[in-house]
C-alpha positions in Angstrom: -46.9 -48.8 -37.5 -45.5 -45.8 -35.3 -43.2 -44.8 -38.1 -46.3 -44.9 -40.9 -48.2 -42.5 -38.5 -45.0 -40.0 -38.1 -44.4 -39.9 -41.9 -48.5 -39.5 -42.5 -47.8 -36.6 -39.9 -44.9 -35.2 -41.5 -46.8 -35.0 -44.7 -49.5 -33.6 -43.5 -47.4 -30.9 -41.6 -45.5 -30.0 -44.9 -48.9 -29.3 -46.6 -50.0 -26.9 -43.8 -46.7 -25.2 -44.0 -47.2 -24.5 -47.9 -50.5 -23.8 -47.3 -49.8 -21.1 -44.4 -47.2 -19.8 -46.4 -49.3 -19.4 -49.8 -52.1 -17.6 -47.4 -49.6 -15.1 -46.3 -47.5 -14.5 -49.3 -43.9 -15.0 -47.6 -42.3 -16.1 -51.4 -41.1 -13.1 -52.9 -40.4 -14.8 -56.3 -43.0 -15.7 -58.9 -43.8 -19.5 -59.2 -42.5 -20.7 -62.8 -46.0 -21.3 -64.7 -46.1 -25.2 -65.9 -48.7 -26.2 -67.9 -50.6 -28.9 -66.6 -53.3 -30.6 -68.9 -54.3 -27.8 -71.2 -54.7 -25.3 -67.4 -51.7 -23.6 -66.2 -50.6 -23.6 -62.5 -51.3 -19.8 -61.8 -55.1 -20.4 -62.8 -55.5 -23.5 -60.4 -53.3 -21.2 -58.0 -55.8 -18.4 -58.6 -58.7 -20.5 -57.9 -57.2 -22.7 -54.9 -56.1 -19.0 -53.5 -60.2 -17.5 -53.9 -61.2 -21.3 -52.5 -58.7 -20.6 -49.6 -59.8 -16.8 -49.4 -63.5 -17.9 -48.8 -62.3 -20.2 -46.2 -60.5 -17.5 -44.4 -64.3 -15.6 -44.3 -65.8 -17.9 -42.4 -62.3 -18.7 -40.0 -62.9 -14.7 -39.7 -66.3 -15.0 -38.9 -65.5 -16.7 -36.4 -63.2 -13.8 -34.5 -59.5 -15.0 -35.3 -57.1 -14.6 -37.9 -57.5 -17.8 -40.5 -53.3 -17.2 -40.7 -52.6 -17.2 -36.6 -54.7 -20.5 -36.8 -52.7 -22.1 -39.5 -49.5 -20.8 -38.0 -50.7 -22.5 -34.5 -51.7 -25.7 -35.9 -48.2 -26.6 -38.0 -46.2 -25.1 -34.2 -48.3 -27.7 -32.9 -48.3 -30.7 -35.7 -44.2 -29.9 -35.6 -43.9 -31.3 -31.8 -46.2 -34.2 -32.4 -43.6 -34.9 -35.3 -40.7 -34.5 -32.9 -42.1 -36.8 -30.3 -43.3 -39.6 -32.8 -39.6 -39.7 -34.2 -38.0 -39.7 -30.7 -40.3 -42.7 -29.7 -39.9 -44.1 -33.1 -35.8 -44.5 -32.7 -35.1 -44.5 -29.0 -31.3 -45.1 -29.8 -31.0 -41.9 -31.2 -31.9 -40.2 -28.5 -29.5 -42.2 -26.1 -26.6 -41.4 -27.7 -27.4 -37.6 -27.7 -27.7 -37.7 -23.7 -24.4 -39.7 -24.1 -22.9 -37.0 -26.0 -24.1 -34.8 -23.7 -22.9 -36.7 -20.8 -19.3 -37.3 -21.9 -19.4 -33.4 -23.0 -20.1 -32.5 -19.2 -17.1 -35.2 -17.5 -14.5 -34.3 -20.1 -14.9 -30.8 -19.2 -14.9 -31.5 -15.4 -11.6 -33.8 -15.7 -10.0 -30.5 -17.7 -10.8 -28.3 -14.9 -9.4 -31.3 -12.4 -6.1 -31.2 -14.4 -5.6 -27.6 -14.4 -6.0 -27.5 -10.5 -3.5 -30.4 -9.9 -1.1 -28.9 -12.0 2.3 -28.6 -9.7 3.0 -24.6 -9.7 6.7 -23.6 -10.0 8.4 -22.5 -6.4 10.9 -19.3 -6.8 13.4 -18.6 -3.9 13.4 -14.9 -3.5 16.9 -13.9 -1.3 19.9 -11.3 -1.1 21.3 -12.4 -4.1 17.8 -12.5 -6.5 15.5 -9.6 -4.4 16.6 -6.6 -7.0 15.5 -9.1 -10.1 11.7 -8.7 -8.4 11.6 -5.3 -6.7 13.9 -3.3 -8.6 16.9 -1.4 -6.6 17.3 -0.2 -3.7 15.5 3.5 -3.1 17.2 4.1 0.2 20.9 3.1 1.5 22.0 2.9 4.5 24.1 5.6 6.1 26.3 2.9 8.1 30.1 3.7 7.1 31.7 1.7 9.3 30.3 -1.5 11.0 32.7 -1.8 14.0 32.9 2.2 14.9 37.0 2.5 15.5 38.4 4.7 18.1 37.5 7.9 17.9 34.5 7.6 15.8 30.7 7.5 17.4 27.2 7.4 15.6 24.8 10.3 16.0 21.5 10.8 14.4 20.5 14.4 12.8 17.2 15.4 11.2 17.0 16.8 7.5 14.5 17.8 5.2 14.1 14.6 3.7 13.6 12.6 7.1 16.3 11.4 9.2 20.4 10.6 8.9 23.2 9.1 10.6 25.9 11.4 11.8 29.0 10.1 12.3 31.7 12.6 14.4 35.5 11.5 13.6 38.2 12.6 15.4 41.9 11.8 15.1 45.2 13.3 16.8 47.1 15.9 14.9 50.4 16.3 16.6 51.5 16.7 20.8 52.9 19.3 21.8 53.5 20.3 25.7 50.7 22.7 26.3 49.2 23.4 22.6 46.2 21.8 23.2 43.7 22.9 20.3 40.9 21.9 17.8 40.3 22.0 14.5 37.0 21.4 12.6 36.2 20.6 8.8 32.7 19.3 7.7 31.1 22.6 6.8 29.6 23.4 10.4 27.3 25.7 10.9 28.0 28.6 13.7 25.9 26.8 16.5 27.7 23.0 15.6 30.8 24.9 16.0 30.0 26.5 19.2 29.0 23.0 20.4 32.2 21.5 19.3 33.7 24.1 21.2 31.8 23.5 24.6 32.3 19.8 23.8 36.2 20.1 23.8 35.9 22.0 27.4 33.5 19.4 28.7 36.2 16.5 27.8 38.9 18.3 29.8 36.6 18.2 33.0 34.8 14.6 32.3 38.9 12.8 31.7 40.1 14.9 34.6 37.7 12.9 36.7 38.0 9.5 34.9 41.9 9.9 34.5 43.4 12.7 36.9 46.8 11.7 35.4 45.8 12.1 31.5 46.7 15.0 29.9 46.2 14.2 26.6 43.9 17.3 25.6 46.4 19.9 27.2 49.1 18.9 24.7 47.1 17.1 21.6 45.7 19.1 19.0 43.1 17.4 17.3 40.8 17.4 14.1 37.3 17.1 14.3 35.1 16.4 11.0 31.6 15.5 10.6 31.3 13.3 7.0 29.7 14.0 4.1 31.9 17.0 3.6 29.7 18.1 0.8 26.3 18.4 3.1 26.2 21.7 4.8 25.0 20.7 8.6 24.1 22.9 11.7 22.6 22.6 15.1 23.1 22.0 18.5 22.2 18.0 18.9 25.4 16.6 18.2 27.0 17.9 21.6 27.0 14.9 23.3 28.3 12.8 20.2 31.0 14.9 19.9 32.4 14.7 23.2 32.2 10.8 23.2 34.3 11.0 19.6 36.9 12.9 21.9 37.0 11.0 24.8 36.7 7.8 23.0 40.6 9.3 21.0 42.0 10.4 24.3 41.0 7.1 26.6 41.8 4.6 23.4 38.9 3.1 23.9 36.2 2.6 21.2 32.3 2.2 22.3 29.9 0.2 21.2 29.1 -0.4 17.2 25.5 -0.7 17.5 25.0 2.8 19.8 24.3 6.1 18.4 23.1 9.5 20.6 21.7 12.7 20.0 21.4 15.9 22.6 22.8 19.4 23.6 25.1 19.7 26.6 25.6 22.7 28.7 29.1 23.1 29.7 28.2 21.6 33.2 27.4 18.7 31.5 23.5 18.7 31.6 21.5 17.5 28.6 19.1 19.4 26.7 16.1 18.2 24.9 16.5 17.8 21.0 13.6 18.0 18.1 13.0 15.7 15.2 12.6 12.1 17.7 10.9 10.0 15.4 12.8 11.0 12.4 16.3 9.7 14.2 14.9 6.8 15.7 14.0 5.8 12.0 17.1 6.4 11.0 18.9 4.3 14.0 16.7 1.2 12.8 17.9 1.6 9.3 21.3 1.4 10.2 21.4 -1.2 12.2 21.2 0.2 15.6 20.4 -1.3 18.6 21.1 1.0 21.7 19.9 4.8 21.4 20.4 7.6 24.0 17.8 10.4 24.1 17.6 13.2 26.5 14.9 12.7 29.1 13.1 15.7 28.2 12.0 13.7 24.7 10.6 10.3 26.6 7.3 11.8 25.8 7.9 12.5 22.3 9.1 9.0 22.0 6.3 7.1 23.6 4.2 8.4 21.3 6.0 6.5 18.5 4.0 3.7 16.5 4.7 0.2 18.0 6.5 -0.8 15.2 9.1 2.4 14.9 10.0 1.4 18.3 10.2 -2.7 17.8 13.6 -3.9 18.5 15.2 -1.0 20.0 16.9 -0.7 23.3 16.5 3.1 24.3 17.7 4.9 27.2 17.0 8.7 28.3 19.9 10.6 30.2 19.8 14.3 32.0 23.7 14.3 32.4 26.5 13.6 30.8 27.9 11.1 32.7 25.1 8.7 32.0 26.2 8.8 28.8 29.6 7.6 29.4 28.7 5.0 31.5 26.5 3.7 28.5 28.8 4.3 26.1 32.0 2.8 27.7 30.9 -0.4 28.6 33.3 -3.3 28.7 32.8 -6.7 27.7 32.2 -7.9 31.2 29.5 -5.4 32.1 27.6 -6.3 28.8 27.3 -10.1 29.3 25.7 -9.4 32.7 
């Protein structure tokens, strides 16, 4: 009985629909014209349209649109239609909600997969790190990694930051009373002033360590600063210099993981240097532990960032022979 009432519905609602449409002219094409017991369709159309136009008077008589009302009515007719069908054949709409149901877990058990899915581990180390960040920018300016005798570290500044400065020096010939030194490197006039006062200050420092060494008096030696090609000048590399030469004439090498920076008088005293944080960042890139600054640039180094400063052992001198205590160390005083 349901059913008969939804189809009577249905009917009904497809009348009003040709109806509402006929009263508001929405077919563009001409109805064919059939003729129907001696009267053709466009007369009864002509006389159902004045019959339906009189009908729209009085709707308009009565303040509202006769088309609105029709328009309304089949909107409303529609959803009764809707409803009556839905009640009509329940197990239709179950199995839509079921669709809809198995649409909404399928999707959830997607999204479960892609989260569980086991994502690939890559080892990144020495041999692989260039495949990921490309080549190294910077290299170290390390050339040797245990410093041989007669070589010592010192740090410069440059325009680009700072550098490692190694000072080499090696034994030329002895002869009795020719002491002299020779310099390569392309030195500037005030590095070879200090290689100079450095030379003098190693006669009076071994005189004191070793009264019985005359190795300066009858050596002549060359001193070079590497890269030959890098024109270098300044006064800082005093006290490296006199370590290189003292390190040549006592045989003894210092430590591989010190490097030193600072002008010396020729009584011995040190004088403060420039360009503290650009050194020290230079020590850390190559590996250097143990740095000796003049005292004059403890200020200048305190105010370093934390993390210039991490890892460094740094010491500040005012004389020369601080230096060669730190720098001739043996074995037995660095385990204590």
């Amino acid at each position: 009985m349901v059913k008969s009432q939804a189809q009577q519905q249905a009917r009904l609602l497809t009348l009003k629909s040709s109806e509402v449409i006929t009263a508001l002219g929405v077919t563009n094409e001409p109805s064919p014209t059939v003729t129907i017991d001696g009267v053709s369709s466009n007369e009864s159309t002509e006389t159902s349209f004045e019959e339906k136009t009189g009908s729209d008077d009085k709707e308009q008589d009565s303040g509202e649109p006769a088309d609105i009302k029709s328009f309304e009515k089949a909107i409303e007719g529609s959803k009764e239609v809707e409803q009556s069908q839905m009640i009509a054949n329940p197990s239709e709409s179950n199995q839509l909600l079921d669709s809809e149901v198995i649409t909404g877990t399928n999707d959830a058990m997607e999204t479960e997969i892609e989260t569980n899915k086991v994502i690939e581990k890559v080892i990144v180390d020495v041999s692989n790190l260039s495949d990921f960040v490309g080549k190294p920018v910077f290299h170290a300016d390390r050339i040797y990694e245990q410093t041989p005798i007669g070589v010592v570290m010192g740090l410069a500044w440059t325009a680009m930051g700072g550098s490692t400065l190694y000072i080499e020096t090696t034994l030329i010939e002895q002869v009795e009373g020719k002491g002299d030194l020779h310099l390569t490197g392309r030195l500037g006039g005030v590095m070879k002033e200090s290689a100079m006062i450095a030379h003098t200050v190693c006669r009076a420092v071994l005189l004191k360590k070793e009264p019985d060494n005359r190795f300066f008096a009858n050596s002549k030696l060359h001193l070079h600063v590497p890269a030959g090609s890098t024109q270098k000048d300044g006064p800082s590399a005093g006290c490296t210099m006199i370590t290189s030469m003292l390190s040549l004439a006592m045989k003894k090498p210092v430590r591989k993981d010190l490097a030193m920076t600072g002008e010396v008088t020729l009584m011995g005293r040190i004088l403060p240097i420039g360009g503290v944080k650009e050194k020290t960042i230079a020590a850390r890139r190559s590996g250097v532990k143990k740095i000796i600054f003049p005292s004059a640039n403890k200020r200048d180094y305190e105010e370093l960032p934390t993390n210039v400063k991490e890892g460094l052992e740094v010491h500040f001198v005012d004389d020369y022979s601080q230096i060669f205590n730190l720098a001739f160390e043996s074995e037995e005083e660095l385990q204590k």
